[in-house]
C-alpha positions in Angstrom: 21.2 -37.8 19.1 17.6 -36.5 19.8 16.5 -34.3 17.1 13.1 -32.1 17.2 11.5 -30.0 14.1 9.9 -27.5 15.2 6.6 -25.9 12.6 5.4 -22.7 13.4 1.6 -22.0 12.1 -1.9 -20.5 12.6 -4.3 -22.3 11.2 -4.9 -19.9 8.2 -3.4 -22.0 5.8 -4.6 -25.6 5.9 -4.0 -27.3 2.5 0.1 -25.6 3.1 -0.3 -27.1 6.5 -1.6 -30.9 4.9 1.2 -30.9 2.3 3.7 -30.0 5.0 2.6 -33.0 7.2 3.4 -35.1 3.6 6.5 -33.7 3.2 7.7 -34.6 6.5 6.8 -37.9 6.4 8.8 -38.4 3.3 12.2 -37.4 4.6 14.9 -39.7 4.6 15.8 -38.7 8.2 12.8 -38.7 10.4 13.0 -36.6 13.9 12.1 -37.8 17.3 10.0 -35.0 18.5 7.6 -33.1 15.4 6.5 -30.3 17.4 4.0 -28.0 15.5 3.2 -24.8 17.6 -0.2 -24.1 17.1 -2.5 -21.7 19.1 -5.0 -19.1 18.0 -3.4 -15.5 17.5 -3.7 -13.1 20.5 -3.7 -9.9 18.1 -3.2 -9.8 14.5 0.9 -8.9 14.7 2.9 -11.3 13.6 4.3 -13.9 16.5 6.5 -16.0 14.7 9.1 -15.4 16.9 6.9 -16.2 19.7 6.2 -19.5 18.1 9.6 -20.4 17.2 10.5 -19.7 20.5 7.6 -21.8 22.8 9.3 -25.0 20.0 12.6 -24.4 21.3 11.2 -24.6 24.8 9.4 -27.3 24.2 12.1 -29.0 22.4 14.8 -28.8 25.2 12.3 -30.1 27.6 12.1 -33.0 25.7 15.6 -33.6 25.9 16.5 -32.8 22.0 19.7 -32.0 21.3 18.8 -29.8 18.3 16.1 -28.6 16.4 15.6 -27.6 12.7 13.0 -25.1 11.5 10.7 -25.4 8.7 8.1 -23.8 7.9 4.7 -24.9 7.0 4.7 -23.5 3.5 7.9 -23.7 2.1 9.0 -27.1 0.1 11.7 -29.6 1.4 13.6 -32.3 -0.5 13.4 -35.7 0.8 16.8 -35.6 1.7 16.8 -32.2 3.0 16.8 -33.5 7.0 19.5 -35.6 6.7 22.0 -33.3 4.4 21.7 -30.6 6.9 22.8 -32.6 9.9 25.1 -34.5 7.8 26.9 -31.1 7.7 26.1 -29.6 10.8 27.8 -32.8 11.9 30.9 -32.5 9.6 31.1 -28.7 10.8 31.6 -29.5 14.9 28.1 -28.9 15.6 28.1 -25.2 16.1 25.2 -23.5 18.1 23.2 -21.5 14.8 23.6 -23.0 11.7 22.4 -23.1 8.5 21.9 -22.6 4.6 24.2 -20.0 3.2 21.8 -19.2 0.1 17.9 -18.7 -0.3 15.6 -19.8 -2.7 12.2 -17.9 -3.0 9.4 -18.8 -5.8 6.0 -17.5 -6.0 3.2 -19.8 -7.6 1.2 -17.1 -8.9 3.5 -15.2 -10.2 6.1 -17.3 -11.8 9.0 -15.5 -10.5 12.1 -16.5 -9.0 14.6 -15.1 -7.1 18.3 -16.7 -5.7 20.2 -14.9 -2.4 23.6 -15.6 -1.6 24.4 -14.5 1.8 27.3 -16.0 3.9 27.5 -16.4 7.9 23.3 -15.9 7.6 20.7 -18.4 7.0 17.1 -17.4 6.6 14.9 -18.9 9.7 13.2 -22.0 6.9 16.4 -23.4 6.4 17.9 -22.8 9.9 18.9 -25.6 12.9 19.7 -24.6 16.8 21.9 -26.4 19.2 20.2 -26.9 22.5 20.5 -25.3 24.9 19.5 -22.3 23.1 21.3 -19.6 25.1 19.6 -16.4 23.4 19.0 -13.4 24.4 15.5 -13.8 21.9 14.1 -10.9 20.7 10.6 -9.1 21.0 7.3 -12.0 20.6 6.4 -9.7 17.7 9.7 -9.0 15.8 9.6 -11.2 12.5 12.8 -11.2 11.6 14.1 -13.6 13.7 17.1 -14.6 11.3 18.5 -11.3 11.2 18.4 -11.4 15.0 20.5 -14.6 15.1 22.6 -13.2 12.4 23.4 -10.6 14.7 23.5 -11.9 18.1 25.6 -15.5 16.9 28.5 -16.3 15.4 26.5 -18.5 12.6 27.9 -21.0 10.2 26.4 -22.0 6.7 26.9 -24.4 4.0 25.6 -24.0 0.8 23.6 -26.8 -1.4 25.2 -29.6 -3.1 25.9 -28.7 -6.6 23.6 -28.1 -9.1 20.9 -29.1 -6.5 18.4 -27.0 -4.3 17.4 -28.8 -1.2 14.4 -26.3 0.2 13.0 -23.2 -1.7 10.6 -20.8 0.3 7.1 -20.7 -1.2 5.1 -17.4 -1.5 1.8 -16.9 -2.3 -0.1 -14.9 -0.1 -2.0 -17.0 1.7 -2.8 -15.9 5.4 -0.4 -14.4 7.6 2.9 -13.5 5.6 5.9 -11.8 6.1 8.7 -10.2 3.0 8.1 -8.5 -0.3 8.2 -12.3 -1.8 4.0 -12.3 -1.7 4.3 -9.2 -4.5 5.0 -8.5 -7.7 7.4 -5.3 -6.3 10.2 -8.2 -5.2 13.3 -7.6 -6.4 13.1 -11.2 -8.6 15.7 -12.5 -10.7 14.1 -14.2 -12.9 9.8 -14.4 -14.2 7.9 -16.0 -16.4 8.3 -18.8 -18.3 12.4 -19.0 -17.4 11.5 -19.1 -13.8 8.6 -21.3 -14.3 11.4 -23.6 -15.9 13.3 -23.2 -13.6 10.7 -24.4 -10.5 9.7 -27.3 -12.9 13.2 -29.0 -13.2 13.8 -28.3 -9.2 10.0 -30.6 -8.6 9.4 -33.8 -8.4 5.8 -35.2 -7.6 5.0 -32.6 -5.8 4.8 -29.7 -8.7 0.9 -30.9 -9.3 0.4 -29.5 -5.2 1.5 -26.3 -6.5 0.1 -26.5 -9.6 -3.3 -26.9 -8.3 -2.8 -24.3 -5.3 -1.8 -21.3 -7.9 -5.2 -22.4 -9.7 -6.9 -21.7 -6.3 -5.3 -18.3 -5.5 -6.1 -14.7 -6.9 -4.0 -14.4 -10.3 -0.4 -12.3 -10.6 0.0 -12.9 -14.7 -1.0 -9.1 -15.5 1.5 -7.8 -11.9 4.1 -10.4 -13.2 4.3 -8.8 -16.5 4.2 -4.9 -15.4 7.2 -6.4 -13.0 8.7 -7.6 -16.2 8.4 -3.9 -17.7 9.7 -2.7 -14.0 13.0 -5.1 -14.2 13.6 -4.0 -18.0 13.7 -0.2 -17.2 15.3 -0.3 -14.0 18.4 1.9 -13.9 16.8 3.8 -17.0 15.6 6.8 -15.0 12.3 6.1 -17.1 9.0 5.9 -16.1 6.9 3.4 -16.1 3.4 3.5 -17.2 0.2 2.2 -16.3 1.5 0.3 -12.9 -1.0 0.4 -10.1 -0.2 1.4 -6.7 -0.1 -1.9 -4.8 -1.3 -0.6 -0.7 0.0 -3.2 1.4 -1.5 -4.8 4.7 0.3 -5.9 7.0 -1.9 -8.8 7.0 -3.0 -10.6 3.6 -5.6 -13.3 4.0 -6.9 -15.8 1.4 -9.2 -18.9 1.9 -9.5 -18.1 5.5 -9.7 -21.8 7.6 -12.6 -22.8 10.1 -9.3 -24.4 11.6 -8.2 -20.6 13.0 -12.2 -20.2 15.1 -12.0 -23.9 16.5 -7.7 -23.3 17.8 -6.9 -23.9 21.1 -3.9 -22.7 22.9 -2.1 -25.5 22.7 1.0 -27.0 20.8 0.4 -29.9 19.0 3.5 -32.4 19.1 3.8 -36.0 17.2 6.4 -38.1 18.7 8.2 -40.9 16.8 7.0 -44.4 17.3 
């Protein structure tokens, strides 16, 4: 079997974009194409549907089989490549599948937050059979999950027990999509139990984060007025002294020289 991993990113986030290259080459099941789909942004909406879609393309071209989607910020177990087509194996190869439960955790903020969510898999811990037969939707739509969630009949598996495989990073650096990236996220779990929590999922790679939170603008103060929010929710009280966050629908930090110098190209690696 020919397997491809498809990366969509946009330059705006090169030190995500070195430690993703590292957690690739750690996995215990390497893919035959590595296909990162990176060209400079045509406007400043958010194409990662577009992107998702031109590594499928690419991807069947090469002959592939099936692809798996990461994402170039998110984290990935060593084994992470390997489980899922263990089990996409075991479960008949069906054309969407996936993992049946999400783990988000933002750096900044110390806060957690667990989905369970059957028959959907969000689009970081999500594998295609190819052909893809579509219909996709809109270049611009980001939710690209829910669209496959709609449109397919998907299967999921959860993790092994007592182990989490993949947990989507946020942190607000460059173009971002979900409430994840603020402290108005519906989380689970914040401060030092979440931290905990993030710490005993780790292995080497917790001193990346580490040192990327120590780079980034600080949440502690938002974390702890989210505390407040959490505590009184369902108390029809009030809660004092919380600023008005005004969203963008574009958040940029350490901006790249990477993002000037793109071409429109997409970068592939094939395996030796």
């Amino acid at each position: 079997m020919k397997l491809a991993l498809v990366i969509p990113t946009r330059g705006d986030r090169p030190k995500f974009l070195k430690q993703c290259h590292h957690l690739i080459s750690r996995q215990t099941l390497q893919p035959d194409e590595i296909i990162f789909v990176d060209y400079a942004p045509k406007s400043s909406m958010k194409d990662i549907t577009q992107r998702y879609k031109k590594g499928v393309e690419k991807a069947t071209k090469r002959g592939c089989e099936a692809v798996i989607f990461w994402e170039d910020d998110d984290w990935y177990h060593p084994s992470y490549n390997e489980w899922l087509i263990n089990n996409w194996v075991k479960q008949r190869k069906p054309s969407v599948f996936g993992v049946g439960e999400t783990y988000y955790y933002n750096i900044t903020a110390n806060s957690r937050l667990y989905m369970a969510h059957e028959n959907r898999t969000s689009m970081f811990c999500t594998m295609l059979k190819l052909p893809h037969p579509g219909p996709w939707p809109a270049d611009h739509y980001p939710y690209l999950d829910m669209h496959l969630h709609k449109r397919h009949k998907v299967k999921t598996v959860n993790f092994p027990k007592n182990q989490v495989l993949a947990i989507g990073i946020k942190h607000g650096v460059g173009m971002v999509g979900g409430g994840g990236h603020h402290y108005r996220f519906k989380w689970d779990s914040i401060g030092e139990k979440a931290r905990s929590w993030f710490v005993n999922q780790m292995d080497e790679e917790l001193t990346f984060y580490d040192e990327m939170s120590k780079s980034l603008p600080k949440n502690q103060e938002l974390a702890k007025q989210r505390n407040i929010y959490i505590k009184n929710r369902g108390k029809n009280s009030k809660i004092k002294n919380v600023k008005k966050v005004h969203r963008k629908k574009v958040t940029v930090s350490d901006p790249s020289s990477q993002l000037r110098r793109r071409g429109s190209k997409i970068t592939k690696i094939r395996r030796r």
